[in-house]
C-alpha positions as MATLAB code, in Angstrom:
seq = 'XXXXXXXXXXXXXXXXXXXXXXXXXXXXXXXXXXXXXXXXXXXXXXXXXXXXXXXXXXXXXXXXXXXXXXXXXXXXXXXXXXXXXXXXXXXXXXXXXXXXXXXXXXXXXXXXXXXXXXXXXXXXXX';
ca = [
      31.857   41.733  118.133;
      33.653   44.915  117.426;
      35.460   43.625  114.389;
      32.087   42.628  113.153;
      30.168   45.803  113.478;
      33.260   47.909  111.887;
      33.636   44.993  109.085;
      30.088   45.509  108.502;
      29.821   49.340  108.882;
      33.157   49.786  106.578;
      31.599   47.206  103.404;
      28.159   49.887  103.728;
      30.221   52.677  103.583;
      32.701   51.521  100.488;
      29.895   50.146   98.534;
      28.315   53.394   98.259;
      32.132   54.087   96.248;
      30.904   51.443   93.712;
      29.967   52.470   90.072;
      26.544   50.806   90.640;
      25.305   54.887   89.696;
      23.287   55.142   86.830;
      21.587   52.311   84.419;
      21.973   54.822   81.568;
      25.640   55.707   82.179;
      26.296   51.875   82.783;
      24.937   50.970   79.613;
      26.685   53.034   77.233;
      30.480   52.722   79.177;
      30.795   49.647   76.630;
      29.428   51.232   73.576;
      31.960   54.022   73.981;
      34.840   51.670   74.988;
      34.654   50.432   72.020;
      35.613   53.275   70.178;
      39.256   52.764   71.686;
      42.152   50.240   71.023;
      41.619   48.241   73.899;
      37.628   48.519   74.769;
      38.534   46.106   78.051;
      40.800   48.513   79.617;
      38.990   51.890   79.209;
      38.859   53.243   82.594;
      36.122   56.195   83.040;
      35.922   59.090   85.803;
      33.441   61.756   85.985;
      30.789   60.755   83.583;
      27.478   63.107   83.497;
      24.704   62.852   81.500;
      23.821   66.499   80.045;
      21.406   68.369   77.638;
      17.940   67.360   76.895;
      16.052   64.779   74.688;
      16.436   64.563   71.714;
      20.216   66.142   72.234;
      21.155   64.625   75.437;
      25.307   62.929   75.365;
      27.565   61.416   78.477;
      30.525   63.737   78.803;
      33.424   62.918   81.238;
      37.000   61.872   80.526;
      38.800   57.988   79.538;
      41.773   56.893   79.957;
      42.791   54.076   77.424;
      45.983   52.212   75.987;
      48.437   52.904   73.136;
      49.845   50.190   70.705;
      52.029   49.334   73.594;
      49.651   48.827   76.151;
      50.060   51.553   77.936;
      47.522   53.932   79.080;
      48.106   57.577   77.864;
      46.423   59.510   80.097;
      42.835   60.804   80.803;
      41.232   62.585   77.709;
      37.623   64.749   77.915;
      35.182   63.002   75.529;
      31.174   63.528   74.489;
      28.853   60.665   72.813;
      25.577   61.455   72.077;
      22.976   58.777   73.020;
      19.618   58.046   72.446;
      17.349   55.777   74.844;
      17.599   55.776   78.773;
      18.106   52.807   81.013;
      19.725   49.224   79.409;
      18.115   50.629   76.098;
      20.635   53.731   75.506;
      22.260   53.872   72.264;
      25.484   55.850   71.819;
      25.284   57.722   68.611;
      28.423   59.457   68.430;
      31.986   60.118   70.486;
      34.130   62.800   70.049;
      37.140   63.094   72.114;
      39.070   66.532   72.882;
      41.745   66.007   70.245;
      38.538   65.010   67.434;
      36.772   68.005   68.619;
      39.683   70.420   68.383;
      40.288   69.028   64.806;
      36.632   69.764   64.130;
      37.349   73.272   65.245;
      40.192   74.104   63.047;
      38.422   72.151   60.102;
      34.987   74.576   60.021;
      34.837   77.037   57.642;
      35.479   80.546   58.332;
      36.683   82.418   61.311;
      32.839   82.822   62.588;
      32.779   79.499   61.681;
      35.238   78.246   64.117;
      34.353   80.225   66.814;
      30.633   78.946   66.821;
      31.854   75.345   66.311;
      34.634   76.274   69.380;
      32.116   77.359   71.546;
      29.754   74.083   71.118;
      32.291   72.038   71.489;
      34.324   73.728   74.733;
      30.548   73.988   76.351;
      30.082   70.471   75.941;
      33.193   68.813   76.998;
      33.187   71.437   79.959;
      30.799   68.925   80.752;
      28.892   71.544   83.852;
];
């Protein structure tokens, strides 16, 4: 009876682990995958959803494979979306390396200080 109650107690406890969180977030994982090499094997960790409508993006970091299959390592991203719920729409995705190319590419030293601002604000991702 023991076994049962702590079987039971322990498959409560770990489900609240699961990545059931939110629709939103849920809905646009795939959208984004699919901006890698292997959309199937993007794996996600601390995804947020920030700003306001009509400027509201997911920020977090993914981890995806190379040409050889192997994963490379965890990388900050943005993607804007538009829509809540099963209806979001992701827009855009930057990752860190596309945003720091962004940086160096604006015109101007004022330029690129602006532009690095916005962008180290947003994949902050606080």
């Amino acid at each position: 009876m023991r076994l049962l109650i702590g079987s039971a107690f322990l498959m409560v406890v770990l489900s609240g682990c699961s990545d059931g969180g939110d629709p939103t977030i849920n809905a646009a994982k795939p959208q984004i995958a699919a901006q890698f090499r292997d959309p199937d094997a993007v794996k996600f960790k601390d995804l947020k959803i920030k700003g306001t409508e009509p400027h509201r993006y997911i920020c977090g970091s993914a981890n995806g494979k190379n040409g050889f299959g192997a994963y490379v390592g965890f990388t900050r991203f943005t993607a804007d979306i538009a829509g809540t719920g099963k209806e979001v729409s992701v827009t855009w995705v930057e990752t860190e390396a596309e945003a720091a190319k962004r940086v160096q590419d604006a015109p101007g030293e004022r330029g690129r200080q602006i532009m690095g601002s916005i962008v180290a604000e947003r994949l902050a991702c606080k």
